[in-house]
C-alpha positions as CSV (number, residue, x, y, z in Angstrom):
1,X,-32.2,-18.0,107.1
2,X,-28.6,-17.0,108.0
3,X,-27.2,-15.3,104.7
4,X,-25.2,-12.8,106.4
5,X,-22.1,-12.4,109.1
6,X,-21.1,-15.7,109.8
7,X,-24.4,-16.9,111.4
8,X,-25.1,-17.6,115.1
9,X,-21.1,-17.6,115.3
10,X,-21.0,-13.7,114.3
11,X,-24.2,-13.0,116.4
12,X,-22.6,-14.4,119.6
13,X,-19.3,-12.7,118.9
14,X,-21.6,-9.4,118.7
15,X,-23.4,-10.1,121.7
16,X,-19.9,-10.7,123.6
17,X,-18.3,-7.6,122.1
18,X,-21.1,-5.4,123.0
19,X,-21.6,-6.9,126.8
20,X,-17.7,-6.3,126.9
21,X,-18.3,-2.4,125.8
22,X,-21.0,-2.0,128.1
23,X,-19.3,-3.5,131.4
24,X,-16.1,-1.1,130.4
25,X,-18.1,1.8,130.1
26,X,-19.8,1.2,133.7
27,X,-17.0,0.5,135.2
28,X,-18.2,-2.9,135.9
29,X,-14.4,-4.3,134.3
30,X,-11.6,-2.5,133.3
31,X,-10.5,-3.4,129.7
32,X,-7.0,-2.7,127.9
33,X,-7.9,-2.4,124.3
34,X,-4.3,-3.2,123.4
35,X,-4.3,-6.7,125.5
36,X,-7.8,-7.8,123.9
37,X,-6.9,-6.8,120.2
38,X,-5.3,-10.9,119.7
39,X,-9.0,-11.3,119.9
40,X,-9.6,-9.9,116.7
41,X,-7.5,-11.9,115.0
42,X,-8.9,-15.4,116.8
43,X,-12.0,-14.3,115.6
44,X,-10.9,-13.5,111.8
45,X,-8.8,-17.1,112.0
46,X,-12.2,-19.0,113.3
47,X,-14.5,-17.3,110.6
48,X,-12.1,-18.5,108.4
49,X,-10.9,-22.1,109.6
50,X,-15.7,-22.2,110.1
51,X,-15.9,-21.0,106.1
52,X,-13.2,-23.5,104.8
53,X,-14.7,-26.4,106.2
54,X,-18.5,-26.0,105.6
55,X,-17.5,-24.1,101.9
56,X,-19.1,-21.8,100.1
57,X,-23.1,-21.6,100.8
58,X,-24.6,-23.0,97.5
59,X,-27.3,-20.3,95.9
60,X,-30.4,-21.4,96.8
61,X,-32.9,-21.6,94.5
62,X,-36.5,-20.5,94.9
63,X,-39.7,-21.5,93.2
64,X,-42.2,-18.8,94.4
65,X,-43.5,-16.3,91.9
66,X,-41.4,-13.0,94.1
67,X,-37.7,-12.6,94.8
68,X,-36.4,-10.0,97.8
69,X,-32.9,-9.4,98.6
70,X,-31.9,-7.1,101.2
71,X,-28.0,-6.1,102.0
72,X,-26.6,-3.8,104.0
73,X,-23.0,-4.0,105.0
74,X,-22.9,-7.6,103.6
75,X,-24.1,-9.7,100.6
76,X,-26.8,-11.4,99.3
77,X,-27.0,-14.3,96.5
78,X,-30.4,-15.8,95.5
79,X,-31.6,-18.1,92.3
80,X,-35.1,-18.2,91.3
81,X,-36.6,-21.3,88.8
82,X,-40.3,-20.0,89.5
83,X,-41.9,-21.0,85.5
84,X,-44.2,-17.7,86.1
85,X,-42.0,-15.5,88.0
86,X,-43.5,-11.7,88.9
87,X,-40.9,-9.4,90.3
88,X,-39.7,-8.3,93.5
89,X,-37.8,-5.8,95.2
90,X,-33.7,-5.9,95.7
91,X,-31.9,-3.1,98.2
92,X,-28.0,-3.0,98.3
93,X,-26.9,-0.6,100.8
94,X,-23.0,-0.8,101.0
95,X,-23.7,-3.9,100.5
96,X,-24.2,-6.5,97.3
97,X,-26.9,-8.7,95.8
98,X,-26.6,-11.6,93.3
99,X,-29.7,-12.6,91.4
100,X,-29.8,-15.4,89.2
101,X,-33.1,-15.4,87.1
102,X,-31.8,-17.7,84.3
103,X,-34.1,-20.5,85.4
104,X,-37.1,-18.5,85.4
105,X,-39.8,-17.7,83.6
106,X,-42.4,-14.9,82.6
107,X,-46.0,-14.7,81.6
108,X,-45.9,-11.3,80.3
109,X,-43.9,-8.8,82.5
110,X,-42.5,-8.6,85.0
111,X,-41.0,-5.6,87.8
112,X,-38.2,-5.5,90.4
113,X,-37.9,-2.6,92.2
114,X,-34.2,-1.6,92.8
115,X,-32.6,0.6,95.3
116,X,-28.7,0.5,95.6
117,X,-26.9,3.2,97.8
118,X,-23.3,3.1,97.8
119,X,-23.0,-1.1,96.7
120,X,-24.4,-3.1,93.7
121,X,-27.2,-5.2,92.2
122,X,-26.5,-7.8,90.0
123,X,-29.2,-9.5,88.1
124,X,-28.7,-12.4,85.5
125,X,-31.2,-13.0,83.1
126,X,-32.0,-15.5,80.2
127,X,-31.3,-14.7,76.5
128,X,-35.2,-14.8,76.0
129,X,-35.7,-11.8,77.8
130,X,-36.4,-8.3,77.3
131,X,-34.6,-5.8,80.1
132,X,-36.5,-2.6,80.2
133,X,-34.7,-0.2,82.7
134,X,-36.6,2.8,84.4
135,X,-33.8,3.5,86.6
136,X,-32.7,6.7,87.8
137,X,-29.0,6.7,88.4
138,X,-27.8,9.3,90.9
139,X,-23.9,9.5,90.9
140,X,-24.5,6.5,90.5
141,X,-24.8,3.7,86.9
142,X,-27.5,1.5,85.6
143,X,-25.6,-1.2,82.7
144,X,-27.8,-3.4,80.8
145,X,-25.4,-6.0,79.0
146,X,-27.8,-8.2,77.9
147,X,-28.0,-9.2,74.2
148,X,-31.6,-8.4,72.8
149,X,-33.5,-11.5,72.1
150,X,-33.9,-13.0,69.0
151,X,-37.6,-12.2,67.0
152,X,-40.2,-10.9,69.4
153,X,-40.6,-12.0,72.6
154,X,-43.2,-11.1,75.1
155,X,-41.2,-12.0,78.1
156,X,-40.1,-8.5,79.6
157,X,-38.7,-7.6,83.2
158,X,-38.8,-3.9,83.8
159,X,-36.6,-2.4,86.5
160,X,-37.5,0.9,88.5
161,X,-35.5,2.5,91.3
162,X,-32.4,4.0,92.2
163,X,-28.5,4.1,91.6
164,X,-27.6,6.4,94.3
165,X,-24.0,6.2,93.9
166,X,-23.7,2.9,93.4
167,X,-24.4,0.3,90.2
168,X,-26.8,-2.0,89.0
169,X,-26.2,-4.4,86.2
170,X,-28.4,-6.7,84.3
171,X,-26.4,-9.5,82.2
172,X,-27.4,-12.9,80.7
């Protein structure tokens, strides 16, 4: 699954930019930084031109009973419709993650373990849900904005982790 930095497109422009760094530093080529920078912006216009055409990536959805979400220096958006869903675990690191549980359902409880460090975790939920938080913020915030359900429900997702200077936020 390519979720992050433009796909095989940004690996190969990676793999170019580092073989270009390593054949500079051995003295293998000499480069001009100042004649190579138009480079930069070919690669910004491609990325572009590449993300206009194909659009934006549609969220997928998943049907298993976990979610995981990992983002560091980039961003991750998942959906989950799983009609027993369990939990998971989500790290942001300078980075973001997008959770859409609205589809979902729980027998019982359920627990995500957080961790964001400098970024954010998003999580929508349904209406029918309980949001129990047993995060520890650190410079950081934890913001529940859901609206308590209506009359009991037994439907509960607990979150546990981190905020170390960064946010997490739980919304319907």
């Amino acid at each position: 699954r390519r979720d992050d930095w433009g796909g095989a497109f940004g690996g190969a422009m990676f793999v170019l930019a580092g073989t270009l760094l390593l054949l500079d530093t051995n003295l293998v080529i000499k480069l001009d930084w100042r004649d190579l920078w138009p480079l930069v912006l070919v690669f910004i216009g491609a990325s572009m031109v590449r993300r206009g055409i194909h659009g934006p990536r549609p969220l997928p959805n998943d049907t298993t009973a976990t979610i995981s979400g990992l983002a560091v220096l980039g961003g991750v958006k998942r959906g989950n419709n799983s009609p027993a869903f369990r939990g998971g675990d989500l790290t942001a690191i300078m980075g973001g993650c997008e959770i859409d549980l609205r589809q979902a359902s729980i027998d019982g409880e359920a627990v995500i373990d957080v961790f964001a460090m400098w970024g954010g975790i998003d999580i929508r939920v349904p209406e029918t849900w309980t949001v129990i938080s047993r995060v520890t913020p650190l410079l950081g915030g934890m913001d529940d904005k859901t609206r308590p359900p209506h009359g009991v429900t037994s439907q509960r997702l607990v979150l546990r982790g981190f905020a170390i200077m960064g946010g997490i936020e739980v919304k319907n």
